[in-house]
PQR file with spaces between the fields and no chain letter, atoms N, CA, C, O and H, PARSE charges and radii, in Angstrom:
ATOM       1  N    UNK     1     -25.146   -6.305    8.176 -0.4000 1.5000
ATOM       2  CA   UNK     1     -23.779   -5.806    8.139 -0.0000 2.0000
ATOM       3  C    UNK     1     -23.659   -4.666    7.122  0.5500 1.7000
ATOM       4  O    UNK     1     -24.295   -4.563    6.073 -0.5500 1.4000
ATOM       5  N    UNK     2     -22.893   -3.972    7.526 -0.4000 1.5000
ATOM       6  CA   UNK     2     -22.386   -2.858    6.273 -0.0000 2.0000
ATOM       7  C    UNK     2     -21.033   -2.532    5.144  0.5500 1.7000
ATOM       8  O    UNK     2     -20.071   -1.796    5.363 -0.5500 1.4000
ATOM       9  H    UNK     2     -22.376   -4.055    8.378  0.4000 1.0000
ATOM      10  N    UNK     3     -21.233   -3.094    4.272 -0.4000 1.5000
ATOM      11  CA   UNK     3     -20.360   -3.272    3.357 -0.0000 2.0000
ATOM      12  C    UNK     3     -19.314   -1.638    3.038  0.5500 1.7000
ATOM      13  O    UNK     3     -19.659   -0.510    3.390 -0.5500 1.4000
ATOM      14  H    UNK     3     -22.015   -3.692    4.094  0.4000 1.0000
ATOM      15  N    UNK     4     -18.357   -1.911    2.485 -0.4000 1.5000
ATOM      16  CA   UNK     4     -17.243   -0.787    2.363 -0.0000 2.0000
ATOM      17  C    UNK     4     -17.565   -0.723    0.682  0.5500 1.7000
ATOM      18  O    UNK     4     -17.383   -1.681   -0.069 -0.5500 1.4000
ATOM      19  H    UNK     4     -18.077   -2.828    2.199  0.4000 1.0000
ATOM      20  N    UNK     5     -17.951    0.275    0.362 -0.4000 1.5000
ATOM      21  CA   UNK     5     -18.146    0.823   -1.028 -0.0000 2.0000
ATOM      22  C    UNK     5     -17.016    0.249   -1.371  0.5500 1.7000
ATOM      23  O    UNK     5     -17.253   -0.885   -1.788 -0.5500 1.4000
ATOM      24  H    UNK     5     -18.099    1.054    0.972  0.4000 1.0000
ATOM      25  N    UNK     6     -15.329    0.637   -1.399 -0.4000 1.5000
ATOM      26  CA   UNK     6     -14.135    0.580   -2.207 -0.0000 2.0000
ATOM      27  C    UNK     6     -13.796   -0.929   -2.393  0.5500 1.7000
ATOM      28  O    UNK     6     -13.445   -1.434   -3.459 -0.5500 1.4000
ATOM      29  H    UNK     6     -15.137    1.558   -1.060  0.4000 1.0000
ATOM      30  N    UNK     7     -13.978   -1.691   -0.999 -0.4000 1.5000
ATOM      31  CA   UNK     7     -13.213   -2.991   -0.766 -0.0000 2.0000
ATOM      32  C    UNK     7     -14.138   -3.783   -0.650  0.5500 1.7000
ATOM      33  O    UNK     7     -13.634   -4.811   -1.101 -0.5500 1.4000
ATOM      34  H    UNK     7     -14.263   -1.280   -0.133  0.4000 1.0000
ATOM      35  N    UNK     8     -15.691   -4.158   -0.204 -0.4000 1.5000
ATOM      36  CA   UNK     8     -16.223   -4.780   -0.100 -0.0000 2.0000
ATOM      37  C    UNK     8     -16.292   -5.555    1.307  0.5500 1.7000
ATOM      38  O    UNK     8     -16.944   -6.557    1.597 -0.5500 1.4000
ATOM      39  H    UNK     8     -16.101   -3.323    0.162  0.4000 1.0000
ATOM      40  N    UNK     9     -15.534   -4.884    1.988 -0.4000 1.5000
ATOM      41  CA   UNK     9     -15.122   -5.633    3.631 -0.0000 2.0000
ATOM      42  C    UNK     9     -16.206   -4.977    4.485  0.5500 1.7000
ATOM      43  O    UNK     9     -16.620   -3.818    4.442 -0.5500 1.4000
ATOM      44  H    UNK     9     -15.003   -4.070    1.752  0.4000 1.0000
ATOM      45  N    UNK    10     -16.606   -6.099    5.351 -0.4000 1.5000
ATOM      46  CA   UNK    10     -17.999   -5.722    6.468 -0.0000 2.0000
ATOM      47  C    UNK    10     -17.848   -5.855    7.235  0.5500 1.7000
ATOM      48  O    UNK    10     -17.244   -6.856    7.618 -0.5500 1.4000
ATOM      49  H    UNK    10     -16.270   -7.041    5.386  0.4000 1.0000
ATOM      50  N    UNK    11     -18.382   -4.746    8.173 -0.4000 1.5000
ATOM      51  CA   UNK    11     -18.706   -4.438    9.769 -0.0000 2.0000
ATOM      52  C    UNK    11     -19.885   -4.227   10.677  0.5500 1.7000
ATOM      53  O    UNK    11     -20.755   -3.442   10.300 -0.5500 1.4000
ATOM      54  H    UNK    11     -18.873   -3.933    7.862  0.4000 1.0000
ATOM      55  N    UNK    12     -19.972   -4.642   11.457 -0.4000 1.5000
ATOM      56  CA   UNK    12     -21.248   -4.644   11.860 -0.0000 2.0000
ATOM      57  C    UNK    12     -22.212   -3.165   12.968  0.5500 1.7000
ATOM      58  O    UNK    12     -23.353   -2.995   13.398 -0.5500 1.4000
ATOM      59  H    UNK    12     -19.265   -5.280   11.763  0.4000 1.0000
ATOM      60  N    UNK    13     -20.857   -2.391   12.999 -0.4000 1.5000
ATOM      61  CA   UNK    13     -21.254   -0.865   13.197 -0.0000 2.0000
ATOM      62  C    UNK    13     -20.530    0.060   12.315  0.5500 1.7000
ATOM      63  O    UNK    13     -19.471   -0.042   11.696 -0.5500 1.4000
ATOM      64  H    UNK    13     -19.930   -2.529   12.649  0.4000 1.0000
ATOM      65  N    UNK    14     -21.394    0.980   12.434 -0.4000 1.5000
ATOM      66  CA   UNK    14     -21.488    1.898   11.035 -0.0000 2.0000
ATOM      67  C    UNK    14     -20.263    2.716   11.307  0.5500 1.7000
ATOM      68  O    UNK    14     -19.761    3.172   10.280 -0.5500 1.4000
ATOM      69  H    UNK    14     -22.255    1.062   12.937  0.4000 1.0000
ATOM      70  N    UNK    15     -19.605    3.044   12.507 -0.4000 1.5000
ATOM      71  CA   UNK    15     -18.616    3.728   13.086 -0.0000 2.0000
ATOM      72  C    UNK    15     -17.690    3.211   12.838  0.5500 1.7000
ATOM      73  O    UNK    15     -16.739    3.992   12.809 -0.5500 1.4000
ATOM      74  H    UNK    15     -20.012    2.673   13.342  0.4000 1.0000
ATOM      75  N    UNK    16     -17.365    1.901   12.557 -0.4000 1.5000
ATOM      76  CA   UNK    16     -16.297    0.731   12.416 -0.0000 2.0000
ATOM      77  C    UNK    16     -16.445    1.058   10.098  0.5500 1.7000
ATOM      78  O    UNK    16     -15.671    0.913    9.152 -0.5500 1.4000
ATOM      79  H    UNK    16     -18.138    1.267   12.580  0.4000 1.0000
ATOM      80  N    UNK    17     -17.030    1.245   10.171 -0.4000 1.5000
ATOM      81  CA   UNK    17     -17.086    1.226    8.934 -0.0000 2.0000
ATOM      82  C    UNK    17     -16.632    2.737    8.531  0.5500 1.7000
ATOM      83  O    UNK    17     -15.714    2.672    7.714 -0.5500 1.4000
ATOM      84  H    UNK    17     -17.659    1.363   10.939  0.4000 1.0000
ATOM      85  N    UNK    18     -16.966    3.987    8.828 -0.4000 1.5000
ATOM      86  CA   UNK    18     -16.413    5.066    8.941 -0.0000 2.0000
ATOM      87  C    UNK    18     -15.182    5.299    9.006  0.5500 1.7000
ATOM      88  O    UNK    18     -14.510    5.919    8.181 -0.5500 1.4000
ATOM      89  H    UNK    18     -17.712    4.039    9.491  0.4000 1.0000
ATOM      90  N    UNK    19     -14.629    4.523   10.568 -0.4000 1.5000
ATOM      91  CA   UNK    19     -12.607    4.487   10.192 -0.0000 2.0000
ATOM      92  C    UNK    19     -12.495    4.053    9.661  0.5500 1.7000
ATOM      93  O    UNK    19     -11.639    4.741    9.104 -0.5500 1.4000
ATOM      94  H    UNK    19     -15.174    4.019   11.238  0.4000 1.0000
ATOM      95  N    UNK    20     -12.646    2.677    8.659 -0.4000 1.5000
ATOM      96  CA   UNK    20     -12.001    1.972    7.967 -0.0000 2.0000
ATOM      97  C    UNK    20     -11.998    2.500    6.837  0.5500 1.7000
ATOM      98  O    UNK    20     -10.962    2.173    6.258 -0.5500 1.4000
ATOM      99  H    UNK    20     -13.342    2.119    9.110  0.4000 1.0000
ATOM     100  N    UNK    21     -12.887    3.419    5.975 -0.4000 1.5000
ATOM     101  CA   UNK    21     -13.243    4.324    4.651 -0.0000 2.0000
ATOM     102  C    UNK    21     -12.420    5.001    4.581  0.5500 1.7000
ATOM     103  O    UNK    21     -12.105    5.363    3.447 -0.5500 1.4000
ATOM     104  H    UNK    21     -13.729    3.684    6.446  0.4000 1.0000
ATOM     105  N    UNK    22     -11.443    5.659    6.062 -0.4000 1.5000
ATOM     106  CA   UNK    22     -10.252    6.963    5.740 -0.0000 2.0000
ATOM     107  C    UNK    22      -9.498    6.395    5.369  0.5500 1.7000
ATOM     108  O    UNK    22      -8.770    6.894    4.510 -0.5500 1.4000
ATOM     109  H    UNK    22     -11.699    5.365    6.983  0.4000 1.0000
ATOM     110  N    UNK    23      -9.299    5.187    5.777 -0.4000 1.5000
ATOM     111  CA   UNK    23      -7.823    4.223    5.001 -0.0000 2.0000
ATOM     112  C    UNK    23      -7.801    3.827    3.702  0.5500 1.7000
ATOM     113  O    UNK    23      -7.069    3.013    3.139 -0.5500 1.4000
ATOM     114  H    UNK    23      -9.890    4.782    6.475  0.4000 1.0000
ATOM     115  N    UNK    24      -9.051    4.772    3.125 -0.4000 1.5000
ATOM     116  CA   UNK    24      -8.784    4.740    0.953 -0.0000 2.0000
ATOM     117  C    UNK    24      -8.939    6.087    0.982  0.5500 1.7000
ATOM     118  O    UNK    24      -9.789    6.424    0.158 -0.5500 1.4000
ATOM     119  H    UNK    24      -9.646    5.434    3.582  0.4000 1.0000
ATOM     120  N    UNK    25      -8.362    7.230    1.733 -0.4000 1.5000
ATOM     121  CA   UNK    25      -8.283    8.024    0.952 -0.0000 2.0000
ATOM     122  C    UNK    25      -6.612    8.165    0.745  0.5500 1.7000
ATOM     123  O    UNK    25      -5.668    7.676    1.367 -0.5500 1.4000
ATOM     124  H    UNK    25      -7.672    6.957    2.402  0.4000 1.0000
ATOM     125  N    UNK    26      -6.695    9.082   -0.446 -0.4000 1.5000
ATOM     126  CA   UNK    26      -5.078    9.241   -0.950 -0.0000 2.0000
ATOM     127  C    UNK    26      -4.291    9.896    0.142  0.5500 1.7000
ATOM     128  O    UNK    26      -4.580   10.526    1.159 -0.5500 1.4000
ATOM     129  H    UNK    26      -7.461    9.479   -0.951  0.4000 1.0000
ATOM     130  N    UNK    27      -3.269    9.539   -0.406 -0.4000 1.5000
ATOM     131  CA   UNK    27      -1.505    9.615    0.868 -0.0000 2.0000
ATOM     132  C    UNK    27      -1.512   10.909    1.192  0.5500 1.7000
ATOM     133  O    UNK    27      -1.526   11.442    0.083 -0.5500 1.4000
ATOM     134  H    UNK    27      -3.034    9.027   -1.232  0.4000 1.0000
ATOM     135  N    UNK    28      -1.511   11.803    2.023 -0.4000 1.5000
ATOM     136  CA   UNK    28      -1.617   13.520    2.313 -0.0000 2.0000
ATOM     137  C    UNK    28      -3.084   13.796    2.325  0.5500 1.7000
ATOM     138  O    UNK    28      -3.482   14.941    2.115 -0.5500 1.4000
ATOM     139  H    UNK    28      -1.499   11.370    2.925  0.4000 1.0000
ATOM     140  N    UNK    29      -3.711   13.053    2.501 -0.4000 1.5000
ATOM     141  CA   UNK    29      -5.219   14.052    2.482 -0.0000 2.0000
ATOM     142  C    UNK    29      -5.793   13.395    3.455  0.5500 1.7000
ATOM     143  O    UNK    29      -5.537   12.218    3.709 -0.5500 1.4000
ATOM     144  H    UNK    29      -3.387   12.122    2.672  0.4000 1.0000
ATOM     145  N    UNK    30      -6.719   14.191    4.155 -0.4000 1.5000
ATOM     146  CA   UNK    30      -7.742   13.571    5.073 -0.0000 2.0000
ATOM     147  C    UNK    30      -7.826   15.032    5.948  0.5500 1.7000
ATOM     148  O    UNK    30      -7.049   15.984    5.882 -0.5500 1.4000
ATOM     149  H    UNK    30      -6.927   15.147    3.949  0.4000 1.0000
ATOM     150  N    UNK    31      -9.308   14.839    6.975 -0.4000 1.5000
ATOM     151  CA   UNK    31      -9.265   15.969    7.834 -0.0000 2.0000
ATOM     152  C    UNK    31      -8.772   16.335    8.920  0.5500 1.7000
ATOM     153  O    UNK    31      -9.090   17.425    9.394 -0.5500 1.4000
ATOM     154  H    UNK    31      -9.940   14.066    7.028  0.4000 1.0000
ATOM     155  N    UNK    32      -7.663   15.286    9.709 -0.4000 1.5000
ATOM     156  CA   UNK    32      -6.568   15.455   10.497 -0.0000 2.0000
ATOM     157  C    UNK    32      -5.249   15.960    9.843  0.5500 1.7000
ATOM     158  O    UNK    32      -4.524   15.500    8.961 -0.5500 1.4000
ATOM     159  H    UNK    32      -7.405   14.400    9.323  0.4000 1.0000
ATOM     160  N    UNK    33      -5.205   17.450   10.863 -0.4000 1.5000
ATOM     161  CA   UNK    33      -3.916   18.146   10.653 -0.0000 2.0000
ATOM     162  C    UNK    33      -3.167   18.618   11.028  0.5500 1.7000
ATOM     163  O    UNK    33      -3.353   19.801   11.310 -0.5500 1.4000
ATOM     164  H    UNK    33      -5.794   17.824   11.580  0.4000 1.0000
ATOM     165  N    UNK    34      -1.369   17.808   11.367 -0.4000 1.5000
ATOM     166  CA   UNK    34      -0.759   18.123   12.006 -0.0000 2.0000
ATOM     167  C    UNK    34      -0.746   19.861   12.165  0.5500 1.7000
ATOM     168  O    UNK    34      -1.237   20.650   11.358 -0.5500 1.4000
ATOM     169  H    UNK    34      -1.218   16.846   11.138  0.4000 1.0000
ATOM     170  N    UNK    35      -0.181   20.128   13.183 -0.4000 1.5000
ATOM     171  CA   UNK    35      -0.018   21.418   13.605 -0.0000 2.0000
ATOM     172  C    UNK    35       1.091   21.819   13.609  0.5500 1.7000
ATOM     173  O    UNK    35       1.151   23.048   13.583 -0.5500 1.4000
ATOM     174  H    UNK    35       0.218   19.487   13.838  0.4000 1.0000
ATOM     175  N    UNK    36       2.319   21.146   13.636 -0.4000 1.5000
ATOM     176  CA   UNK    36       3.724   21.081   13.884 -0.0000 2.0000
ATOM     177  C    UNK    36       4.304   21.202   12.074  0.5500 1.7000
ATOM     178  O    UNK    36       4.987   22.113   11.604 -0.5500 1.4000
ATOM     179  H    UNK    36       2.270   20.148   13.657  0.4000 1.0000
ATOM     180  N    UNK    37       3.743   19.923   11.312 -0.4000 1.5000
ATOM     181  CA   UNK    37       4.250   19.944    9.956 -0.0000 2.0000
ATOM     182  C    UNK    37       3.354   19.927    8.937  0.5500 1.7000
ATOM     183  O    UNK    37       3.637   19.604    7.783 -0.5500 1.4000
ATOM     184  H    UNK    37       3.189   19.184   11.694  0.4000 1.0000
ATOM     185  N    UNK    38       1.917   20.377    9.452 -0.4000 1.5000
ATOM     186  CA   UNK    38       0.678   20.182    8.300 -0.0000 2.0000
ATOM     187  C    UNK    38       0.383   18.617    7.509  0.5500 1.7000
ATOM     188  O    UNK    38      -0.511   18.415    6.687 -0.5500 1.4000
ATOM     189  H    UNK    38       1.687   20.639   10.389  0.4000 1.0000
ATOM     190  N    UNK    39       1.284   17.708    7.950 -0.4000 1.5000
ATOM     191  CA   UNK    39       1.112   16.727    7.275 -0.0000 2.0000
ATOM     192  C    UNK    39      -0.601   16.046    7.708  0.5500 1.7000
ATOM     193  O    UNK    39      -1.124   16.242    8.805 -0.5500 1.4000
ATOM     194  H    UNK    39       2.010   17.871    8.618  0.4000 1.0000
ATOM     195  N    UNK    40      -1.126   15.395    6.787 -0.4000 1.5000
ATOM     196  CA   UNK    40      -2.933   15.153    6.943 -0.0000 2.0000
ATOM     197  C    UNK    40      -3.087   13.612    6.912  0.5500 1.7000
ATOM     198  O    UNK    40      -2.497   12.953    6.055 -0.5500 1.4000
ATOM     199  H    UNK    40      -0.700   15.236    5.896  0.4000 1.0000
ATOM     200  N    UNK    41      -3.929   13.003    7.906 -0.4000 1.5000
ATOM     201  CA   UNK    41      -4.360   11.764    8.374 -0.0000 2.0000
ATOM     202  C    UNK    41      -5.915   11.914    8.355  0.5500 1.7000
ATOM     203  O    UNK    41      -6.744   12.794    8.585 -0.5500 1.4000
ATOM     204  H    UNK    41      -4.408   13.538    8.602  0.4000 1.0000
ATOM     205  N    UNK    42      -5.879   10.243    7.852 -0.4000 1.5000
ATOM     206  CA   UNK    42      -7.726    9.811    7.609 -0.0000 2.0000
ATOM     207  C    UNK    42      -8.364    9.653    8.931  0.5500 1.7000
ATOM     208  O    UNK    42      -9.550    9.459    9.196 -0.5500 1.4000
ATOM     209  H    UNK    42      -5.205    9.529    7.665  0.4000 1.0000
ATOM     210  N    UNK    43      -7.003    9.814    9.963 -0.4000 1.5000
ATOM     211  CA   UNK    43      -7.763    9.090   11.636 -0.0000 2.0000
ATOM     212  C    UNK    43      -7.699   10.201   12.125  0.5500 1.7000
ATOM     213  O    UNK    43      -7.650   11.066   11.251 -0.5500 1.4000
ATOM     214  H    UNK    43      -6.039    9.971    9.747  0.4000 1.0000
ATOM     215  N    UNK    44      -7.669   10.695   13.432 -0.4000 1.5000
ATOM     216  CA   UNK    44      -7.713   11.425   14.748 -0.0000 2.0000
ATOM     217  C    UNK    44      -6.309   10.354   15.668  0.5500 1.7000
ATOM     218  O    UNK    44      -5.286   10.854   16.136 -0.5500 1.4000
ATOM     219  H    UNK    44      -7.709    9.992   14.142  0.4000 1.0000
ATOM     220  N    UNK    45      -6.660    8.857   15.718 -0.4000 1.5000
ATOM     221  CA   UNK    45      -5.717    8.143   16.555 -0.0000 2.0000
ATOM     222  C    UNK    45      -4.401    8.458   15.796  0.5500 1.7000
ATOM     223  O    UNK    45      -3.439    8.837   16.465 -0.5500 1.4000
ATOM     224  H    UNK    45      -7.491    8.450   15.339  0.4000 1.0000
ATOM     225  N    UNK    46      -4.284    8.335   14.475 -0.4000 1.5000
ATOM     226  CA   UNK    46      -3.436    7.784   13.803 -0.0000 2.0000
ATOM     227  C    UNK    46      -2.110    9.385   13.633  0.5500 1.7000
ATOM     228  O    UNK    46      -0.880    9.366   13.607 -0.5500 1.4000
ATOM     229  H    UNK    46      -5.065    8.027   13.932  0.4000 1.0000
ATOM     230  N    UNK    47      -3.165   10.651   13.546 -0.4000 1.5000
ATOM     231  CA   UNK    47      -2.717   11.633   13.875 -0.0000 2.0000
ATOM     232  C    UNK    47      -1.745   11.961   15.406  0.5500 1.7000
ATOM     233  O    UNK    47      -0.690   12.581   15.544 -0.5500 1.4000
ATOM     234  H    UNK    47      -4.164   10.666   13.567  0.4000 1.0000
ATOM     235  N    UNK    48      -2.421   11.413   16.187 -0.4000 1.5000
ATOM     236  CA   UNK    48      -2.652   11.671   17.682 -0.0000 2.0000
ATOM     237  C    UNK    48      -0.564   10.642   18.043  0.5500 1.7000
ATOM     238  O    UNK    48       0.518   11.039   18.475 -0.5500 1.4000
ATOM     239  H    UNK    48      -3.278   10.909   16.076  0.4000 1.0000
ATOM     240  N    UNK    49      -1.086    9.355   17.548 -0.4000 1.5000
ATOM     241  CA   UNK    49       0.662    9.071   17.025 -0.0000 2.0000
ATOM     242  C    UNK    49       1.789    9.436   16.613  0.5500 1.7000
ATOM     243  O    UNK    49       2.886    9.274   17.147 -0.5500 1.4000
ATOM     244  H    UNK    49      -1.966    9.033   17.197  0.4000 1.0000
ATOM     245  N    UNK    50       1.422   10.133   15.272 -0.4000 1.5000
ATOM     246  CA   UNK    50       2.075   11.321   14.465 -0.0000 2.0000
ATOM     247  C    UNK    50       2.234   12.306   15.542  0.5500 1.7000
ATOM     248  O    UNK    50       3.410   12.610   15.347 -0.5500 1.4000
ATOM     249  H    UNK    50       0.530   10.264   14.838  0.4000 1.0000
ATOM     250  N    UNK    51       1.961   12.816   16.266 -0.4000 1.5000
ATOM     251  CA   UNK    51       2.364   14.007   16.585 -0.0000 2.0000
ATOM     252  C    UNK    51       3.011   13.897   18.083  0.5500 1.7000
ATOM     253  O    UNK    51       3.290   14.858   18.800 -0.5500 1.4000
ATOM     254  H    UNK    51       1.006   12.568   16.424  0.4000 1.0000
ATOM     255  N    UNK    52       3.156   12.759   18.341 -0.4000 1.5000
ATOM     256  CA   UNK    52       4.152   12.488   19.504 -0.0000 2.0000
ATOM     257  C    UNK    52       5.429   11.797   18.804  0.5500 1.7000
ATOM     258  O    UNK    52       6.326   11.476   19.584 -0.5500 1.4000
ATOM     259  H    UNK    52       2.929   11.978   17.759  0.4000 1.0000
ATOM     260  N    UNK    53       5.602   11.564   17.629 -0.4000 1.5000
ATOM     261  CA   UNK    53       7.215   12.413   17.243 -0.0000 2.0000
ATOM     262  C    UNK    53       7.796   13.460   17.178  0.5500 1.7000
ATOM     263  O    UNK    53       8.975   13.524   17.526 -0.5500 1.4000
ATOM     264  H    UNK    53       4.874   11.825   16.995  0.4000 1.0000
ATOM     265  N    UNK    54       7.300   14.256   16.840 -0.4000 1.5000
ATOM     266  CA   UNK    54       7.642   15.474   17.462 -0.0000 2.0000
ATOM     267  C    UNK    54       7.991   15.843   18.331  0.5500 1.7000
ATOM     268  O    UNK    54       8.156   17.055   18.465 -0.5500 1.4000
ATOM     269  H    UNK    54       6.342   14.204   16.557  0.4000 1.0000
């Protein structure tokens, strides 16, 4: 299994472990970026949400 540096929580693919790492980075940052209000997400899905308020 592969452990989460920050939290210590395990997954058993490395991809599963990848999304779960954007959810410690800080509030406004990450490499998803709205286009509408610039606001920034750790996901692609989580973005992809965000921007059907709009």
């Amino acid at each position: 299994t592969l452990a989460c540096p920050t939290c210590g929580r395990s997954f058993a693919r490395r991809e599963h472990l990848k999304r779960h790492c954007a959810t410690h980075l800080p509030a406004g940052t990450g490499p998803f970026v709205c286009q509408i209000c610039a606001k920034c997400f750790g996901r692609s899905d989580v973005l992809t949400q965000h921007e059907a308020t709009h």
